[in-house]
Residue frames as a rotation matrix with the C-alpha (Angstrom) as fourth column:
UNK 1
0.585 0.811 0.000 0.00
0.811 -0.585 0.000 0.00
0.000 0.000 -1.000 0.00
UNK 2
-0.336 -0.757 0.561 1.64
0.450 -0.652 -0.610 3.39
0.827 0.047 0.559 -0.98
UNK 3
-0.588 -0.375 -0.717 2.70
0.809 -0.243 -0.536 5.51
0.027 -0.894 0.447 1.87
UNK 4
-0.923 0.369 -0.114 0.29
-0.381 -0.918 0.111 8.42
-0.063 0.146 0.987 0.66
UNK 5
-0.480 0.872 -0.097 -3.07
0.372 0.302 0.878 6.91
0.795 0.385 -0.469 1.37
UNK 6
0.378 0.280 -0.883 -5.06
0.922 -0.030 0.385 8.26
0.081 -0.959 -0.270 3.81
UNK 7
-0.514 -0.310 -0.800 -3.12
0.323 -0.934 0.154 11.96
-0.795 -0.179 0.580 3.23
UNK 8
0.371 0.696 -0.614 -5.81
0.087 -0.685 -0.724 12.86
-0.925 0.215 -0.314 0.49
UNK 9
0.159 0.116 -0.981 -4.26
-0.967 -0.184 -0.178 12.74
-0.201 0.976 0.083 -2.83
UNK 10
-0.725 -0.566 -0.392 -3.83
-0.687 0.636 0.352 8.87
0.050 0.525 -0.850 -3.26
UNK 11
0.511 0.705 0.492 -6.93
-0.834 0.545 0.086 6.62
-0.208 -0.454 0.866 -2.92
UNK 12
0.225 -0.320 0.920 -6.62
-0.011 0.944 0.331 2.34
-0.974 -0.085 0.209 -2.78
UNK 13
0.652 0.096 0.752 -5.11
0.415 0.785 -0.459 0.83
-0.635 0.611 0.472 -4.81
UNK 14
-0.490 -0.769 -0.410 -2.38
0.403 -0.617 0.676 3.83
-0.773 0.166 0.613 -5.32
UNK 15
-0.374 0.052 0.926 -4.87
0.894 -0.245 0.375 5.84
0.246 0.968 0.046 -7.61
UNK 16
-0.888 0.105 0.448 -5.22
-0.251 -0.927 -0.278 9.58
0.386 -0.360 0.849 -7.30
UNK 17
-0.774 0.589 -0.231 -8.25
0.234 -0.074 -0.969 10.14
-0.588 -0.804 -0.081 -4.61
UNK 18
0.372 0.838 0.399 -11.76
0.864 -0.469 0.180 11.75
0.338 0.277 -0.899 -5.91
UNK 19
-0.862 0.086 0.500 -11.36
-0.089 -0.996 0.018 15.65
0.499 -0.030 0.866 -6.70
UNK 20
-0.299 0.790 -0.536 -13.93
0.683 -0.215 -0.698 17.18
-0.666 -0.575 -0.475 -5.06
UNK 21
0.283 0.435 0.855 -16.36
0.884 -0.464 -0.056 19.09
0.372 0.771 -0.516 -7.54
UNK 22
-0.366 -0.587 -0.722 -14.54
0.691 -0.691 0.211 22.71
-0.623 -0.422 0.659 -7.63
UNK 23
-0.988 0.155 -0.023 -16.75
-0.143 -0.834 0.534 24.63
0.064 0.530 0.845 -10.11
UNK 24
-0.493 0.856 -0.155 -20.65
-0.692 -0.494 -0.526 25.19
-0.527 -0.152 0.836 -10.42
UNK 25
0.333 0.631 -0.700 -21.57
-0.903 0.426 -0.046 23.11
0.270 0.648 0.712 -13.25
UNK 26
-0.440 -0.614 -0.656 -19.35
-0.384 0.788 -0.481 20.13
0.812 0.040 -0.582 -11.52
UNK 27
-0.957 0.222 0.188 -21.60
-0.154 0.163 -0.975 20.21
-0.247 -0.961 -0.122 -8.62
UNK 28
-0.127 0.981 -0.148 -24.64
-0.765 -0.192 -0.614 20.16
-0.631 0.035 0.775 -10.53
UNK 29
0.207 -0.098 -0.973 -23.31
-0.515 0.835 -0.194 17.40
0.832 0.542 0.122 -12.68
UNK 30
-0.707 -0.602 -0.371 -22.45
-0.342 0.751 -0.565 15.49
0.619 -0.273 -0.737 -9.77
UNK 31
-0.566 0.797 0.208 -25.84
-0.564 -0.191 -0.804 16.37
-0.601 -0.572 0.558 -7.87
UNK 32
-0.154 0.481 -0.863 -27.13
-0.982 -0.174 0.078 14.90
-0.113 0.859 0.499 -11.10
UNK 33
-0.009 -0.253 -0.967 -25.97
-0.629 0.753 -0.191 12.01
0.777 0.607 -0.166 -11.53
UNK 34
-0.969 -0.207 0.132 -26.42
-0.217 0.468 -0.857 11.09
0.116 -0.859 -0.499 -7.86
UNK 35
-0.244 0.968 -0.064 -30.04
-0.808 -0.240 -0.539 11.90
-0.537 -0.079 0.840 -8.24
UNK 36
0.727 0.411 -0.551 -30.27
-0.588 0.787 -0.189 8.91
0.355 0.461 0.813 -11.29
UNK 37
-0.607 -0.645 -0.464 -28.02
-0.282 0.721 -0.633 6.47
0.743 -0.254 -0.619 -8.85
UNK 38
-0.868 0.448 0.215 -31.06
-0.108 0.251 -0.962 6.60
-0.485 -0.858 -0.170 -6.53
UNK 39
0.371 0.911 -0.181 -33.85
-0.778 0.199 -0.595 6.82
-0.507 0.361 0.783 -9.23
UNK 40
-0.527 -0.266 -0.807 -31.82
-0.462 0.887 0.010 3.58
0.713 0.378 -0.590 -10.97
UNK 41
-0.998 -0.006 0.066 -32.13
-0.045 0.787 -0.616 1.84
-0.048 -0.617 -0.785 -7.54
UNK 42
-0.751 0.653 -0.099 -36.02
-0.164 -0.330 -0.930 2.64
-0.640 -0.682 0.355 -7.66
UNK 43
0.019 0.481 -0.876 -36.67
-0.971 -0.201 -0.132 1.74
-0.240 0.853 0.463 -11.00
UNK 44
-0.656 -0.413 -0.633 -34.93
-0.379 0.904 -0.197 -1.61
0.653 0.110 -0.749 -10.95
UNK 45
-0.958 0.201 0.206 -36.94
-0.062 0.553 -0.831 -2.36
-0.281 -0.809 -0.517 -7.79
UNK 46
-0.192 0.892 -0.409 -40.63
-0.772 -0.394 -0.499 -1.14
-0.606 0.220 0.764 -9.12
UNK 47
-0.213 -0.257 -0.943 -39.56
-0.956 0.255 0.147 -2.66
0.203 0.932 -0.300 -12.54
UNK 48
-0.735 -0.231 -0.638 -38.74
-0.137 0.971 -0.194 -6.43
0.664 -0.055 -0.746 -10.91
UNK 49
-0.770 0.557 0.312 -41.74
-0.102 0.375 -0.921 -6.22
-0.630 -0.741 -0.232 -8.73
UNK 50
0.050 0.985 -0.166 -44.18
-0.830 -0.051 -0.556 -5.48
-0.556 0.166 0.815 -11.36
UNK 51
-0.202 -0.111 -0.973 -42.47
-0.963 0.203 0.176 -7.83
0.178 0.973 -0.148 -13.30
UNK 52
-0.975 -0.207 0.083 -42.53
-0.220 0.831 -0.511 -10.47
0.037 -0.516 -0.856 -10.83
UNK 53
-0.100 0.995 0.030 -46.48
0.174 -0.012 0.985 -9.80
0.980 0.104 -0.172 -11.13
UNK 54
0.067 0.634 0.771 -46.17
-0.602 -0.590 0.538 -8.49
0.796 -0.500 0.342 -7.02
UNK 55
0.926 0.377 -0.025 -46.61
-0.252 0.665 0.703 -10.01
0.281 -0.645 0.710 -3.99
UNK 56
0.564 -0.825 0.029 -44.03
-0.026 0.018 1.000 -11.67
-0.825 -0.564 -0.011 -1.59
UNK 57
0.107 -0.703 0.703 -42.11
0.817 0.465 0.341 -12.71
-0.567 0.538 0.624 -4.82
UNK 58
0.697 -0.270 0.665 -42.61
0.151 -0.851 -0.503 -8.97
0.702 0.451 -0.552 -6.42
UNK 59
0.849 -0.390 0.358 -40.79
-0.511 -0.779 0.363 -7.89
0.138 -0.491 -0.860 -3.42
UNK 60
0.384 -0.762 0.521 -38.19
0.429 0.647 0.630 -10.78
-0.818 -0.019 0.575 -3.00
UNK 61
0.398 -0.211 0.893 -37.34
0.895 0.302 -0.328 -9.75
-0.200 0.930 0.309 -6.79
UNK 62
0.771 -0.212 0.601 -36.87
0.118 -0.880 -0.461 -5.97
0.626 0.426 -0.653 -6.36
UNK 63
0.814 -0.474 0.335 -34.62
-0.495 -0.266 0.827 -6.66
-0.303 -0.839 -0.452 -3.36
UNK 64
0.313 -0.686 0.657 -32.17
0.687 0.641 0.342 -9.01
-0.656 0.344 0.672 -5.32
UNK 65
0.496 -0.242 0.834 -32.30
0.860 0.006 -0.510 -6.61
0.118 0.970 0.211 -7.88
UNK 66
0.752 -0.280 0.597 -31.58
-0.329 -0.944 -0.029 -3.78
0.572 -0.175 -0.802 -6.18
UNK 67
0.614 -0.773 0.156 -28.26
-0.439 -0.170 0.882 -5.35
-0.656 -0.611 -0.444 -4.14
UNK 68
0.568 -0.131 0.813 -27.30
0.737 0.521 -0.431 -6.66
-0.367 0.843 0.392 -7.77
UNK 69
0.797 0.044 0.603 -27.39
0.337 -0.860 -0.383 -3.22
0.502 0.508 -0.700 -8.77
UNK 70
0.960 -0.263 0.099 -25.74
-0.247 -0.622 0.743 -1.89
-0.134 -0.738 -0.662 -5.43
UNK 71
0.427 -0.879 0.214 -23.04
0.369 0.385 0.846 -4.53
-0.826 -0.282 0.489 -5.55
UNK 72
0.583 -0.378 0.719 -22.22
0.807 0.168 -0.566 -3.74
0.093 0.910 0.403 -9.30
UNK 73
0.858 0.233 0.458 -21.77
0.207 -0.972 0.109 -0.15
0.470 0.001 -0.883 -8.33
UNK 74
0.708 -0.645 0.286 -19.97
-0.579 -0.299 0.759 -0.14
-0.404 -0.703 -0.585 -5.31
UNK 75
0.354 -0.805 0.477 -17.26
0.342 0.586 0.735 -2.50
-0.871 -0.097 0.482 -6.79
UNK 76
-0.337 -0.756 0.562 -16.41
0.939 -0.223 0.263 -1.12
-0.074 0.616 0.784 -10.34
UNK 77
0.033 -0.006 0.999 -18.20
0.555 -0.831 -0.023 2.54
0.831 0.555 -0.024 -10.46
UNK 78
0.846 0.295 0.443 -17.82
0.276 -0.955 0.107 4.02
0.455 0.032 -0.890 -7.11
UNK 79
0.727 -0.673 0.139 -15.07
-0.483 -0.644 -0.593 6.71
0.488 0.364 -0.793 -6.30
UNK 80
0.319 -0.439 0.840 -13.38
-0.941 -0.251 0.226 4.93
0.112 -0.863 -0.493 -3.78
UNK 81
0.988 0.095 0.124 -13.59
-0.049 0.942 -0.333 1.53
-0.148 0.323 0.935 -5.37
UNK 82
0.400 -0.713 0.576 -10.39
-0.182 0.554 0.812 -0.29
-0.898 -0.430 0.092 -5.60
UNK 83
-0.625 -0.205 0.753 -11.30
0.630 0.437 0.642 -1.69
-0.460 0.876 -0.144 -8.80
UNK 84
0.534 0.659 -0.529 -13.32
-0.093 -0.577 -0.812 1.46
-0.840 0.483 -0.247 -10.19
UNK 85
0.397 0.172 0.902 -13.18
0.845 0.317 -0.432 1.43
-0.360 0.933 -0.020 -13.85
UNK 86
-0.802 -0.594 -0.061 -11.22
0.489 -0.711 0.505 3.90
-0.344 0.375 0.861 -15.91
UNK 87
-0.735 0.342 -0.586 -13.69
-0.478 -0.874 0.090 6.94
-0.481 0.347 0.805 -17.60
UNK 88
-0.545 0.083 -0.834 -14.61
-0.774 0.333 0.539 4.89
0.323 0.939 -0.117 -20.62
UNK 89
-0.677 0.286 -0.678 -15.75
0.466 0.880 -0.094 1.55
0.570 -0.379 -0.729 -18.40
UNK 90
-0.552 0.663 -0.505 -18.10
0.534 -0.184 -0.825 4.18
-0.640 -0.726 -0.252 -16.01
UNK 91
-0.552 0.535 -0.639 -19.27
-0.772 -0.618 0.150 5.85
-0.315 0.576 0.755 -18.89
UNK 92
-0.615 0.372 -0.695 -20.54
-0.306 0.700 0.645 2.15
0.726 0.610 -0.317 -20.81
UNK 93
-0.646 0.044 -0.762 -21.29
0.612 0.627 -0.482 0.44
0.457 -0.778 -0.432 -17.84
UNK 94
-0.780 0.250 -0.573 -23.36
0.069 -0.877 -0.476 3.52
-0.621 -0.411 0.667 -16.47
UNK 95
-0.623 0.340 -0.704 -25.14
-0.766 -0.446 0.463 3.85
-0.157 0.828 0.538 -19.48
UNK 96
-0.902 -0.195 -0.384 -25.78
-0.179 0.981 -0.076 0.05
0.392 0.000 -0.920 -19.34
UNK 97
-0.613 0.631 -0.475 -27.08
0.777 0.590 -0.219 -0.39
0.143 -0.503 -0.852 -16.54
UNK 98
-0.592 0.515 -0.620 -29.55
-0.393 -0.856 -0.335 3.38
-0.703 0.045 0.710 -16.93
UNK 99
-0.440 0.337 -0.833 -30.43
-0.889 -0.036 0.456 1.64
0.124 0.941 0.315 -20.13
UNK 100
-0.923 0.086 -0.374 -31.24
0.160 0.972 -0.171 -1.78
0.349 -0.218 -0.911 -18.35
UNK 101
-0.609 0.537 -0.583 -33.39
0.588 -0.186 -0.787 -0.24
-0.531 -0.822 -0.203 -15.82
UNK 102
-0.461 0.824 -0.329 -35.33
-0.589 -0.561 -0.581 1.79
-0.664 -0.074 0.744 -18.19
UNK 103
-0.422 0.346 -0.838 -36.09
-0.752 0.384 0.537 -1.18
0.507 0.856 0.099 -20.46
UNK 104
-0.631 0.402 -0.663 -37.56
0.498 0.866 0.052 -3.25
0.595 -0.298 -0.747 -17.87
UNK 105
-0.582 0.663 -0.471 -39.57
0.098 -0.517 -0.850 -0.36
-0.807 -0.541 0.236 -16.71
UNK 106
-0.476 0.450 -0.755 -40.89
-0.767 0.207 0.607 -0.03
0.429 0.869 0.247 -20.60
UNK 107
-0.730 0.049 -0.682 -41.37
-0.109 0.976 0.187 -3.95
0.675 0.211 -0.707 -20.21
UNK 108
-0.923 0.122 -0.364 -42.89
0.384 0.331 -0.862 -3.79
0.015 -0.936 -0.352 -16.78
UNK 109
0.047 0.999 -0.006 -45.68
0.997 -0.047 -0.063 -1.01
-0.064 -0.003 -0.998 -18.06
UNK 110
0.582 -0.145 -0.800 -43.65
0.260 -0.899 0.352 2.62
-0.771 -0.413 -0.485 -17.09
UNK 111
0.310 -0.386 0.869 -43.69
0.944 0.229 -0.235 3.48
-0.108 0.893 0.436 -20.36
UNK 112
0.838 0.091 0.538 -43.43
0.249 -0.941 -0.229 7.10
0.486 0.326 -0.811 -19.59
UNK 113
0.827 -0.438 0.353 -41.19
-0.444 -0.122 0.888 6.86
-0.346 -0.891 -0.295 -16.90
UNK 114
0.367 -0.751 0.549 -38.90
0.656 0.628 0.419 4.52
-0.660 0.206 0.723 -18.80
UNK 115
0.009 -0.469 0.883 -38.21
0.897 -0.386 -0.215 7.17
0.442 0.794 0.417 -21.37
UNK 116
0.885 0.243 0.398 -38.09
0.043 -0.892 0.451 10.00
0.464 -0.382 -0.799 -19.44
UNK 117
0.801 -0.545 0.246 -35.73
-0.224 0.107 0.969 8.07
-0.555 -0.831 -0.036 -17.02
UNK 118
0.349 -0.602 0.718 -33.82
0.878 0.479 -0.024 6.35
-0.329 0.639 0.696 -19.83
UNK 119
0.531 -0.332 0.780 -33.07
0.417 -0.699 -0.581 10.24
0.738 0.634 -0.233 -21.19
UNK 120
0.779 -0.079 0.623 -32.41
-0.356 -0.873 0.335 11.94
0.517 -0.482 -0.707 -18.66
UNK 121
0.923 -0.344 0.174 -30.50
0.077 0.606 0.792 9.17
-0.378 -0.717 0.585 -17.02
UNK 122
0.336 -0.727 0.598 -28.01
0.942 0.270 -0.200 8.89
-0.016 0.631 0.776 -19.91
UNK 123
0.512 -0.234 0.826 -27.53
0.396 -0.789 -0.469 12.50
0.762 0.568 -0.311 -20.28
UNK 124
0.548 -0.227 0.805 -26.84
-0.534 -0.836 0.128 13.19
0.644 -0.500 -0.579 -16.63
UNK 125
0.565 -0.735 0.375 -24.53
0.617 0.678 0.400 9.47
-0.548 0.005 0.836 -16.06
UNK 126
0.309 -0.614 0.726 -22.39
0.950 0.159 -0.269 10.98
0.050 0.773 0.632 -18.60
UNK 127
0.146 -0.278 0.949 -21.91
-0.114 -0.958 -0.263 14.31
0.983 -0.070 -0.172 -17.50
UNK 128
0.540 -0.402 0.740 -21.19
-0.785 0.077 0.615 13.59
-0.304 -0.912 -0.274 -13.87
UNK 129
0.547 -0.745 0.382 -18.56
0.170 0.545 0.821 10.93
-0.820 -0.384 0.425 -14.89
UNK 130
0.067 -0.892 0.446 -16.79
0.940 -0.092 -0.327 13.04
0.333 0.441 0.833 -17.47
UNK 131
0.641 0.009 0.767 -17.18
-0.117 -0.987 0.109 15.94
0.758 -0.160 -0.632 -15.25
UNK 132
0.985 0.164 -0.048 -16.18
0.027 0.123 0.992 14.52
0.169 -0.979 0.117 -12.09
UNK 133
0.437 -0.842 -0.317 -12.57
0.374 -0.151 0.915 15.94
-0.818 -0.519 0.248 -10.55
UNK 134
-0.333 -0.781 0.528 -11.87
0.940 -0.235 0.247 17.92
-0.069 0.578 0.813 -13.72
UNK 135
-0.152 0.102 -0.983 -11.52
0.393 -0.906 -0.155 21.49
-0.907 -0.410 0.098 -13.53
UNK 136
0.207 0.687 0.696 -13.21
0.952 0.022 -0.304 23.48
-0.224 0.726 -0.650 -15.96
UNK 137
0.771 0.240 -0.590 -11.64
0.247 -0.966 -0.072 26.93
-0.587 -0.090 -0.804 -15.55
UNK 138
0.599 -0.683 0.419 -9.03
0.742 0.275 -0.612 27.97
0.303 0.677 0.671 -18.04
């Protein structure tokens, strides 16, 4: 483990820490994109319950799916991850799994909601993880 973890510019795995958002539009991209990491989890659950047709097994089905979701997350897309994915892998992978979750809300019946969520999701995944820790002022 390098000797600079834990003093703020090295995170695990000896890769530079998480910037903290340091301009306006980096906080609102990152506010963003936190906002569709909690409406993902909420879609995925809805989604697998209606799909499940409800009941003990609707709910048994959004709870798998949502620590599916959680686990995918917390091991390759968030900041502090070990193994977090380079730019390019949280951009796909992001997109992915926005694009999962609104096709099985489509599927499930939330056809508005699936395209609403599907847009917006994609637009504001992708700005908060090619904003995030880059400085924007010239």
């Amino acid at each position: 483990m390098p000797d600079d973890v834990g003093k703020g510019n090295v995170g695990r795995g000896g890769r530079p820490a998480p910037a903290h958002p340091s301009t306006p539009l980096e906080w609102v991209a990152g506010t963003g994109a936190f906002i569709v990491e909690l409406a993902l989890m909420g879609t995925l659950a809805v989604a697998a319950h209606r799909l499940a047709d409800g009941g003990l097994l609707g709910w048994l089905a959004g709870a798998v799916a949502v620590v599916a979701l959680v686990s995918v997350w917390a091991t390759w897309m968030a900041p502090r991850s070990g193994r977090r994915l380079a730019l390019a892998g949280r951009l796909l992978l992001g997109c992915g799994l926005v694009l999962l979750a609104a096709g099985l809300a489509h599927l499930s019946g939330l056809t508005t909601w699936a395209w609403w969520f599907g847009g917006l999701g994609l637009l504001l995944t992708v700005s908060g993880q090619a904003l995030e820790g880059r400085s924007l002022r010239t």
